[in-house]
Structures are given as C-alpha cells and as structure tokens.
KELO-943232 format. One line per 8 residues: number of its first residue (from 1); their letters; for each residue x, y, z of N, C-alpha, C. Coordinates in pm, whole numbers, padded with zeros to 5 digits. Each point is the difference from the previous one (the first is absolute). Layout:
N
NUM) a) X/Y/Z/X/Y/Z/X/Y/Z  ...
// end
This chain:
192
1) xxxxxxxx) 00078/-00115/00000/-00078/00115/00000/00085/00124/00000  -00014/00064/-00019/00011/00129/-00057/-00019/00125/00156  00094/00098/00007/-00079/00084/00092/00047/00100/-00044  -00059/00119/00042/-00047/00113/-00056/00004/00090/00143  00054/00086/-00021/00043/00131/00132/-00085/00076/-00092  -00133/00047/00039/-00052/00124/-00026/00034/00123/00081  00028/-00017/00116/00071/00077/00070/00113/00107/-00017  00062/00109/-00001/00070/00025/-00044/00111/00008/00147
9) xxxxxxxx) 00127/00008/00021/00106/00027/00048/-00030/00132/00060  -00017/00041/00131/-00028/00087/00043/00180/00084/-00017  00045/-00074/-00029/00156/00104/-00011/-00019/00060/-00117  -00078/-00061/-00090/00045/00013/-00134/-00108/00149/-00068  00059/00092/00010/-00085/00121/-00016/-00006/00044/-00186  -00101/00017/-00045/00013/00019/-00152/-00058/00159/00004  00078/00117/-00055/-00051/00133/-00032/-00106/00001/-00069  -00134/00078/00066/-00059/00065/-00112/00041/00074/-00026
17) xxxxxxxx) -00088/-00016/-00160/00086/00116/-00068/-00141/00083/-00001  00027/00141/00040/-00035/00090/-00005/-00042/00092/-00164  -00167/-00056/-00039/-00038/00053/-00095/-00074/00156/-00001  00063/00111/-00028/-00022/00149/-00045/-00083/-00018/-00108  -00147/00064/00006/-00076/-00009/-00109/00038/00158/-00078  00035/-00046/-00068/00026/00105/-00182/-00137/00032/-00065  -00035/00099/-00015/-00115/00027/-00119/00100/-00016/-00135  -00075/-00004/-00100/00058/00007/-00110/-00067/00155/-00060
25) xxxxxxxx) 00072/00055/-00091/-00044/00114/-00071/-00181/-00040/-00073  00016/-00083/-00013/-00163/-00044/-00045/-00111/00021/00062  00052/-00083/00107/-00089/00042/00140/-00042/00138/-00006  00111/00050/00013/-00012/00173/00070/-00088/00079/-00132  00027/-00035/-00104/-00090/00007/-00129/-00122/-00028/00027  -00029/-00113/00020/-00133/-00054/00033/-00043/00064/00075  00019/00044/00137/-00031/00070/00068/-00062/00124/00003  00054/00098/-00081/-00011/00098/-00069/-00113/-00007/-00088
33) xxxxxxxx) 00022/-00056/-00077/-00090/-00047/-00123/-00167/00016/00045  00029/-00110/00134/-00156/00001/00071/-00041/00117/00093  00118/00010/00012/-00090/00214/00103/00000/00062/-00099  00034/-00019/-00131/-00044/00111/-00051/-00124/-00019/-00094  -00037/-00111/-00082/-00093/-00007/00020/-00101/-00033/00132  -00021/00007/00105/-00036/00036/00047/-00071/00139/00061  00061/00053/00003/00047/00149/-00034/-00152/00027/-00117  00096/-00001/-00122/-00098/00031/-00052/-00126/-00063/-00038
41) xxxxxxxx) -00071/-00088/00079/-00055/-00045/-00004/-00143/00029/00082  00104/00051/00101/-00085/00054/00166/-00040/00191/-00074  00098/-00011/-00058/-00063/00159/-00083/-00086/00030/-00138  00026/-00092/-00044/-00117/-00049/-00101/-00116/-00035/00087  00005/-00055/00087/-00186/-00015/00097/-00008/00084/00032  00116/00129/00042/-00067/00059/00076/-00054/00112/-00085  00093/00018/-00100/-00067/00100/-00169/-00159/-00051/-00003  -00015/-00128/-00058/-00113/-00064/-00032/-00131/00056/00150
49) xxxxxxxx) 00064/-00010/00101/-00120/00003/00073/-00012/00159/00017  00082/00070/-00040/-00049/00187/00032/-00078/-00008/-00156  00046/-00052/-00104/-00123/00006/-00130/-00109/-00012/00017  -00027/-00146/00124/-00142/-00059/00018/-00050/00097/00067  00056/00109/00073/-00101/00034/00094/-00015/00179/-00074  00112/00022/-00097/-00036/00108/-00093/-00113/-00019/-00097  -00014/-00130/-00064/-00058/-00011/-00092/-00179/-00009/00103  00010/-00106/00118/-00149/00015/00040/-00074/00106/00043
57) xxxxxxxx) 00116/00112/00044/-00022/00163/00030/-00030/00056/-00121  00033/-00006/-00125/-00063/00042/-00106/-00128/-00093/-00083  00027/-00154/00040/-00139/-00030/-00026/-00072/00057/00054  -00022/00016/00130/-00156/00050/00096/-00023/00169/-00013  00108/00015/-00063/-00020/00176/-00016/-00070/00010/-00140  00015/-00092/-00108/-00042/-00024/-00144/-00176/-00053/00040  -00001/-00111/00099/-00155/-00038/00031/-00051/00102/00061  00016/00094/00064/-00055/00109/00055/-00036/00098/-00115
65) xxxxxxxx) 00113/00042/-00110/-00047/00084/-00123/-00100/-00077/-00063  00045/-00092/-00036/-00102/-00102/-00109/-00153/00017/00078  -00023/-00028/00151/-00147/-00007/00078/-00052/00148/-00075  00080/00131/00037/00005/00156/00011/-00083/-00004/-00170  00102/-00044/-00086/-00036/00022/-00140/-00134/-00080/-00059  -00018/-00143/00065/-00117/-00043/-00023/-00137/00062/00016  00067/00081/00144/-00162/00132/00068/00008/00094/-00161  00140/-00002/-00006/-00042/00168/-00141/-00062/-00046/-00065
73) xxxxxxxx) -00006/-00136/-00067/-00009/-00059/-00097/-00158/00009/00002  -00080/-00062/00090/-00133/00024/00025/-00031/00110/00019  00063/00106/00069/-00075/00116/00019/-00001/00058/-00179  00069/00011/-00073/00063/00020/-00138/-00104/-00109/-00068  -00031/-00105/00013/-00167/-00023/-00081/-00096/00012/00026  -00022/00057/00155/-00154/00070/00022/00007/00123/-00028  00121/00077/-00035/-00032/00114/-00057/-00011/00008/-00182  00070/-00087/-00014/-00059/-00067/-00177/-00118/-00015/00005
81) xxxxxxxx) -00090/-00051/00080/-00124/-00027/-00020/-00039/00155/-00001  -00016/00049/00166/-00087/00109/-00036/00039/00098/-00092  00146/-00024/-00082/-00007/00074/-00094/-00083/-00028/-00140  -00013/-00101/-00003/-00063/-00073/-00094/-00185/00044/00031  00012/-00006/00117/-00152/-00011/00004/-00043/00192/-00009  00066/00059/00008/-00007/00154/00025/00023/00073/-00166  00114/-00096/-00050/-00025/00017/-00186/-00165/-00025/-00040  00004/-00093/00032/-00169/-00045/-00057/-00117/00066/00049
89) xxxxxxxx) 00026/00066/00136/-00116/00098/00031/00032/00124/-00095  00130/00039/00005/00035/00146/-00091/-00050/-00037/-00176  00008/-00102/-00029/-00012/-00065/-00183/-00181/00033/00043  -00049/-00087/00109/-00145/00003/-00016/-00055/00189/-00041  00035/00084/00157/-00012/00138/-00049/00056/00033/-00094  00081/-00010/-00043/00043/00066/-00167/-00124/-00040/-00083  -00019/-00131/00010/-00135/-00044/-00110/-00098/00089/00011  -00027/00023/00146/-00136/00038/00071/00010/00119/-00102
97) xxxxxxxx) 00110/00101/00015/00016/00146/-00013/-00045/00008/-00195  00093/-00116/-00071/-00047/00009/-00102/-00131/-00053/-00069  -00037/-00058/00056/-00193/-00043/-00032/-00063/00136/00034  00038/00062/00122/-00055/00117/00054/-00009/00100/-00121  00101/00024/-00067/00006/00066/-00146/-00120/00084/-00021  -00070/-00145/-00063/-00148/00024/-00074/-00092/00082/00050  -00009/-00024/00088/-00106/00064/00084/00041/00131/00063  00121/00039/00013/00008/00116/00011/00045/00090/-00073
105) xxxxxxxx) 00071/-00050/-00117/-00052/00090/-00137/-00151/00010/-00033  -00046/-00093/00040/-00148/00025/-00062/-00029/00151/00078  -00027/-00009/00139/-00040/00080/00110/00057/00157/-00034  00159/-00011/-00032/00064/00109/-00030/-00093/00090/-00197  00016/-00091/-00029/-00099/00057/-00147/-00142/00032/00024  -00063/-00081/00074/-00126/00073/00058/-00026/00093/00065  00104/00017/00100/-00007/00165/00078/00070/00118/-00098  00067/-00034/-00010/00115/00099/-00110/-00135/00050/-00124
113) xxxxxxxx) -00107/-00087/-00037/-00099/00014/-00107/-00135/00109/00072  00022/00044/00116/-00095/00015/00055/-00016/00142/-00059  -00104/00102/00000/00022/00129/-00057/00003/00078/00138  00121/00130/00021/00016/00051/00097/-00085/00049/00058  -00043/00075/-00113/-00141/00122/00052/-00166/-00067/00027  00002/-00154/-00005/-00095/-00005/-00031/-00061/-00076/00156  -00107/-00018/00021/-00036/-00080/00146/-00065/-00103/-00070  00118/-00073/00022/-00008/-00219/-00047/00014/-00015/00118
121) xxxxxxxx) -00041/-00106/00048/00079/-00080/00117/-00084/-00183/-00059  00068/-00076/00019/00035/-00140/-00043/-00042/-00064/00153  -00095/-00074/-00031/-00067/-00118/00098/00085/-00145/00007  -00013/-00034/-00151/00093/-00131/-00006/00092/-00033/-00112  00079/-00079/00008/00078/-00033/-00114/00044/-00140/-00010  -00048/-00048/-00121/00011/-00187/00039/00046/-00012/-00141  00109/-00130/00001/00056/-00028/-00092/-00007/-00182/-00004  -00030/00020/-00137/-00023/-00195/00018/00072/-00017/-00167
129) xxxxxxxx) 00116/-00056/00013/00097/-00007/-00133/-00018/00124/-00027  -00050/-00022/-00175/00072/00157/-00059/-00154/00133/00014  -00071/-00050/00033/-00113/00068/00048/-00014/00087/00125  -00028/00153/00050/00035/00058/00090/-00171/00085/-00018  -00014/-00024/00128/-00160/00094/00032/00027/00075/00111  -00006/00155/-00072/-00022/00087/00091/-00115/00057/00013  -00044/00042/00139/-00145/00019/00074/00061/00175/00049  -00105/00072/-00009/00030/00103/00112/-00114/00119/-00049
137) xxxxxxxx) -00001/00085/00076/-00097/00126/-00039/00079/00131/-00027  -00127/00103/-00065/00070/00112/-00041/-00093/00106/00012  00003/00131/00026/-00029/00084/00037/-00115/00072/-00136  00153/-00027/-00113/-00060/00061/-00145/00051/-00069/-00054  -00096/-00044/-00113/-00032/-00132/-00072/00100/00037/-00125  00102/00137/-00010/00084/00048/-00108/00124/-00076/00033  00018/-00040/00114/00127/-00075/00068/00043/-00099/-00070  -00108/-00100/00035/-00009/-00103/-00068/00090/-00029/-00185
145) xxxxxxxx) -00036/00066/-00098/00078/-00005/-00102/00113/00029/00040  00042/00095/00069/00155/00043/00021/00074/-00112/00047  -00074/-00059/00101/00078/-00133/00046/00019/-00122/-00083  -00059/00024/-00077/-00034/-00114/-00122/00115/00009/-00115  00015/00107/00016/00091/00062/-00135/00170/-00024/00059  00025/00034/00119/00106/00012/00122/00011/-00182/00004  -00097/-00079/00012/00041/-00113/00019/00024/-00122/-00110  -00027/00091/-00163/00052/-00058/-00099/00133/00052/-00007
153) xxxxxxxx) 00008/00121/00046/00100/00071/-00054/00165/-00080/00038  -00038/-00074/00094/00130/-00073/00098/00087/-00059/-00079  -00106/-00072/-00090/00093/-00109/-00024/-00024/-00129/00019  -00054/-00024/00134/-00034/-00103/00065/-00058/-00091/-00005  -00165/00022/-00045/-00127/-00030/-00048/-00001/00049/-00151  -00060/-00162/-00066/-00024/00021/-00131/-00164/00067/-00007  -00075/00001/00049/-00135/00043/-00009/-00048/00032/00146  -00084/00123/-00018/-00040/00040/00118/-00165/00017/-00024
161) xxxxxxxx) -00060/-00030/00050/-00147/00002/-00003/-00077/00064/00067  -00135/00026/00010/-00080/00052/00078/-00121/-00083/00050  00032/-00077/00092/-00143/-00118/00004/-00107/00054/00092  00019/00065/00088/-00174/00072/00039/00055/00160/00056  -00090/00045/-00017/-00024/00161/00079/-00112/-00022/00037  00003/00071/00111/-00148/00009/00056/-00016/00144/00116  -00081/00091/-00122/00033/00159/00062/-00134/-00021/00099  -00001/00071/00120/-00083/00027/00099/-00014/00137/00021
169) xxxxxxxx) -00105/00028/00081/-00020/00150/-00039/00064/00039/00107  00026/-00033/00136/00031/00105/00125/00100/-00039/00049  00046/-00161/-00057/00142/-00048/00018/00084/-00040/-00103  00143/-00034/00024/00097/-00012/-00094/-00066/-00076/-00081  00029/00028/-00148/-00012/-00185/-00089/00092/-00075/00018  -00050/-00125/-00032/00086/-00121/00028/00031/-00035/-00148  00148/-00062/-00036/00058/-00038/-00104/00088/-00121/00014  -00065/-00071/-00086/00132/-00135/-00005/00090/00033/-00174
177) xxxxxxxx) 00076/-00080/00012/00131/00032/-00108/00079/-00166/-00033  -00006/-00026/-00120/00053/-00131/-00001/00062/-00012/-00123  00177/-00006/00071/00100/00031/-00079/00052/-00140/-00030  00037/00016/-00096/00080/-00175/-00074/00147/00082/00019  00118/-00089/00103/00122/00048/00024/00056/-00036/-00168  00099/00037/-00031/00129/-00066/-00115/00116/-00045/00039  -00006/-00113/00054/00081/-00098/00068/00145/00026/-00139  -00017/00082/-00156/00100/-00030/-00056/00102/00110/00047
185) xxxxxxxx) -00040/00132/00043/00079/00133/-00006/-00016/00057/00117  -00023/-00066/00096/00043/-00008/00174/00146/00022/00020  00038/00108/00060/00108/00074/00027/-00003/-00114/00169  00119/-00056/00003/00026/-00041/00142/00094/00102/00036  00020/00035/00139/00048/00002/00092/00140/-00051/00023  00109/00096/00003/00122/-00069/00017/00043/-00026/00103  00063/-00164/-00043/00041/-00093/00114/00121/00113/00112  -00012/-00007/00192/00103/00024/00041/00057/-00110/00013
// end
C-alpha cells in the first residue's frame, strides 16, 4: 500500500506570492466609456423630460385657445344667422317699398290733378288692377272738367271718365270718376 502525507511539514513554509491587481488601460477605457454615456444619457432624460412638461404646458394652453375659439366660432354663426335673417327682413322692406310704388304714384297724380282754386274734396279712391274709382263732392259742378282734364293730362291714366254726377240743390254734388291707369308709360320712382 501506498501512503500519502497530505499533511504538510509544519517547517516547511511556501511564500505567497503576493498578487497587486493592475487595471489595464482598457479597463480604465471602459470605465469612462460607461460614465460617459451615462452622463449623457441622464441628460438626454433629463432634456426629454423639461420637453414633456414644455410641450404639456403648451398643449393645455392650445386646449384652452381651441375651447376660447370654439365659443367665437358659435358666437360668429349666430351672428351669421341673424345676419342672414335681418338681410331678409331688409330684401322683404325693399320689396314692400317697391310694390308701394304704384299706389303712391297713383295718390301723388291724383292730388297734384286736383284744381287749386276749386272746392273738390275726394271721399274715396279704390283701385282694382288697372281700373281706379274716384268718389268725392264739389261745390261747382265747373271743377269737375278741370280735374278731368288735370288727370289725363299726367300721363298716368289712359282714359278718364265721368260715371255719375249727382247735383243737389243745398248740398255739394256728388261725383264718381273712373280712370283706366296705363300700366305702359308709368313713370316709377327711383330705386334708393
């Protein structure tokens, strides 16, 4: 058999050897390498996070205009409307004013026809299309032609007629008059 001293010789002393750890230039590279990205890395988040909180300070300042501009936006089509609706009342009176025309050229040629000196005075005046009946009394029954003559004379009326007199002895006579207008040589009224 065989024996074996695992033991060692307590006389027998062996040096450690004393290992000094060395970096290598790599290391110290490496090293570097990683603080500095690092570095910029920690400043890139920290760039990125002053953006996030610039950019959500100008989002909520943009949702606040955008709310602001949406109010203009409506107030700016209810005033389209009532502008719209205030055109169409002004278009309606413009119409009104020019239909009005007729009838007050008529009115204006009938008084304007009246004889100055004479005592006419006019009860009624009715117009149905081109047909116009005037009613009224007169003092002296000489009037009468003058007004007759005055209300061809216009222009206005193609025929002027005489459809009743009726002289009374202690009061005015009564006279009707029934003029056919000439819807062709009707002077209108210029548009304002």
């Amino acid at each position: 058999m065989i024996k074996v001293n695992l033991l060692r010789e307590p006389a027998v002393r062996t040096r450690k050897s004393v290992t000094t750890r060395t970096t290598s230039p790599m290391g110290w590279l490496a090293l570097a390498v990683l603080a500095a990205v690092s570095v910029i890395l920690a400043g890139a988040w920290l760039y990125l996070q002053s953006q996030i909180a610039t950019l959500s300070g100008s989002r909520d300042q943009l949702r606040v205009e955008n709310m602001r501009l949406q109010e203009l936006r409506k107030q700016i089509e209810r005033f389209e409307v009532m502008k719209r609706e205030r055109q169409s009342r002004i278009d309606i009176i413009e119409q009104l004013k020019t239909n009005q025309t007729g009838p007050v050229l008529l009115l204006n040629h009938v008084l304007r026809s009246i004889p100055t000196r004479a005592a006419l005075w006019l009860t009624s005046l009715d117009q149905k299309g081109d047909q116009v009946r005037i009613s009224g009394l007169t003092v002296s029954g000489e009037t009468i032609p003058d007004f007759m003559s005055n209300l061809s004379a216009t222009g206005f009326f193609r025929t002027v007629d005489l459809e009743l007199y009726e002289d009374q002895q202690k009061e005015p006579a009564k006279f009707t008059l029934l003029c056919i207008s000439d819807t062709k040589n009707r002077v209108q009224a210029p548009m304002e």
